[in-house]
N, C-alpha and C positions, 0 to 999 in steps of 0.2 A: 247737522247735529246741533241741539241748542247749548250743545255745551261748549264749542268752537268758539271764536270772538270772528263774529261777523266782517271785522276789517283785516282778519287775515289774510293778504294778498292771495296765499297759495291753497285756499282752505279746499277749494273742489275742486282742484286741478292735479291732471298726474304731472309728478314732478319736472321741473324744468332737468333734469338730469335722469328724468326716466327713459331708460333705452333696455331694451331684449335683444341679444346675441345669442346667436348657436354654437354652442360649444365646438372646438375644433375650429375652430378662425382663429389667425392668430393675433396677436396685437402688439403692437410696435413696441416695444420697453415693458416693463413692468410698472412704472409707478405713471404711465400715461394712461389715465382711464379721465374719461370727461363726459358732458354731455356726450359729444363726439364718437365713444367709444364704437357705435355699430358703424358709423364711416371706415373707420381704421379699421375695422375687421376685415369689414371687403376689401381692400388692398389686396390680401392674400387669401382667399377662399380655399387655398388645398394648405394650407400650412396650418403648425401643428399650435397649442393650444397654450395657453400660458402655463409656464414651467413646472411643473408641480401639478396636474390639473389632468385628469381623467380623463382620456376622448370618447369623443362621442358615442361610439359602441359599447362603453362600459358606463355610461350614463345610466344610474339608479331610478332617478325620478324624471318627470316631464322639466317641471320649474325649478329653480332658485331664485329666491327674492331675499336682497345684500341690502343691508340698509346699514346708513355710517350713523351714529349719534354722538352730539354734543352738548348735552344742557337743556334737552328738549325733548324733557318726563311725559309736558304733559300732550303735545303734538304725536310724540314716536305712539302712545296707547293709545292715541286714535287711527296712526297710520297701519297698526298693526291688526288693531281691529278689520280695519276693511280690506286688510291684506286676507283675514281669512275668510270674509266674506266673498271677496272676489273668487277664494281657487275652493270653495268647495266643488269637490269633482273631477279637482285637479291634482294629480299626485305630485306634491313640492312641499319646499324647505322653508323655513326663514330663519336669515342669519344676521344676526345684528351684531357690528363693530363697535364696541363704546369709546369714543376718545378721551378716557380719565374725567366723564363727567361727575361734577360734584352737586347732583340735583337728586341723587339717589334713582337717578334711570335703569340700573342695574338691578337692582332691588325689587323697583316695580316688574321688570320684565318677569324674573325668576319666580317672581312671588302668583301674579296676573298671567305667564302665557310660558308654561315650562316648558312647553314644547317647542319653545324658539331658542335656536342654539346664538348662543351670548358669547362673547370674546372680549371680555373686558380689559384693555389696555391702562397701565400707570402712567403712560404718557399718551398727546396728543400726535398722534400720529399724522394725521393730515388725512384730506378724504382722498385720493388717489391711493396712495399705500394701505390705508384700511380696506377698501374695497379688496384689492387684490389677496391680502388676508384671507378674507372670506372666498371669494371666488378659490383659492388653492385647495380648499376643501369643500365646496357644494358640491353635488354629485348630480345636478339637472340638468338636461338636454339644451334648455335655454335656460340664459339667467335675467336678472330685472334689477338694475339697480337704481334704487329709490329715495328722494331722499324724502327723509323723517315727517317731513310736514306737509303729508299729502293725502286726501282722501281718492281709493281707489274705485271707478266706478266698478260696480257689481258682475257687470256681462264686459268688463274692457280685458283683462288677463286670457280671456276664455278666445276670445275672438283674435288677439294678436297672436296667441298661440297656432288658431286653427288658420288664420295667412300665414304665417311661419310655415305651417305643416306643407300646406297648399304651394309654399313659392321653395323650392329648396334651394333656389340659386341663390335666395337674399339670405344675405349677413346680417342681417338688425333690422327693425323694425322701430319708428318713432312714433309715438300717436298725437290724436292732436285733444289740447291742454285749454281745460277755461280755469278763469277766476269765480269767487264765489258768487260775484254779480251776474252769473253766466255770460259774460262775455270772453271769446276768445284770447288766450294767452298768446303775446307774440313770440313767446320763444319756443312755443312748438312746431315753429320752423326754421331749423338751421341750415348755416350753406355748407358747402363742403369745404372740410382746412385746405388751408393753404400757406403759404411759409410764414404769413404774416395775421395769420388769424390761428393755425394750430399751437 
């Protein structure tokens, strides 16, 4: 998009915190969500869902896409943009946590994309704790959570969906992530936690 700044490290890459999980995993604490999050699902593959949160049989829609924002008007209108490009086809949500930004991101959303449900917080919440916000009320089979400053490719939601469908023993799904030079982002690949890295 010409309207992006070219030296945007993350401008065409899915987010270094982009992970889809299947609802119904559960996940270690509540305010432990990270890149990591679809790791920690699979720990417990029959266990139940974070506290407050729908299981999987009463899943309304296919996706939820959680996005945390902080100050960042003009990245979240383009990551939302291509939020809806990617799921035309795909029956899902997008839920946007604001942490008390004072860029007027609130505004743009409500005003540019009604249909995205908004949660605007008076304080900074932190992105672990906002996430989980939203997650207590998405209602999709998988959720995605994103962060702000990401353009999503077109055909990539549709296909991590249809591996997800395809493998049901996986708990999360990670993809893999460029920069806008197209070259490969190294953080889309992580190792598994461990006492000294989770």
């Amino acid at each position: 998009d010409p309207g992006i700044p070219a030296d945007h490290p993350h401008v065409c890459q899915l987010s270094s915190l982009l992970c889809l999980y299947e609802r119904g995993f559960r996940l270690h604490g509540h305010h432990i969500i990270s890149e990591l999050v679809f790791y920690l699902s699979l720990q417990n593959p029959l266990g139940a869902g974070i506290e407050g949160t729908p299981k999987r049989q009463y899943c309304k829609l296919k996706l939820s896409v959680v996005i945390v924002s902080y100050n960042v008007r003009f990245y979240l209108e383009q990551c939302i943009a291509s939020v809806h490009r990617a799921t035309r086809g795909i029956e899902s949500e997008i839920w946007v946590v604001d942490n008390h930004s004072q860029d007027d991101s609130v505004a743009l959303i409500r005003q540019n994309f009604p249909e995205v449900h908004v949660i605007a917080k008076s304080q900074n919440l932190g992105f672990a704790r906002a996430n989980n916000i939203a997650i207590r009320k998405a209602t999709g089979q998988y959720i995605l959570l994103l962060n702000p400053d990401t353009i999503v490719g077109e055909d990539t939601l549709r296909e991590v969906i249809d591996f997800m469908d395809r493998h049901p023993k996986a708990g999360g799904c990670g993809v893999r992530m460029m920069h806008n030079d197209g070259s490969d982002a190294l953080e889309s690949r992580r190792g598994l936690p461990g006492p000294m890295t989770a």
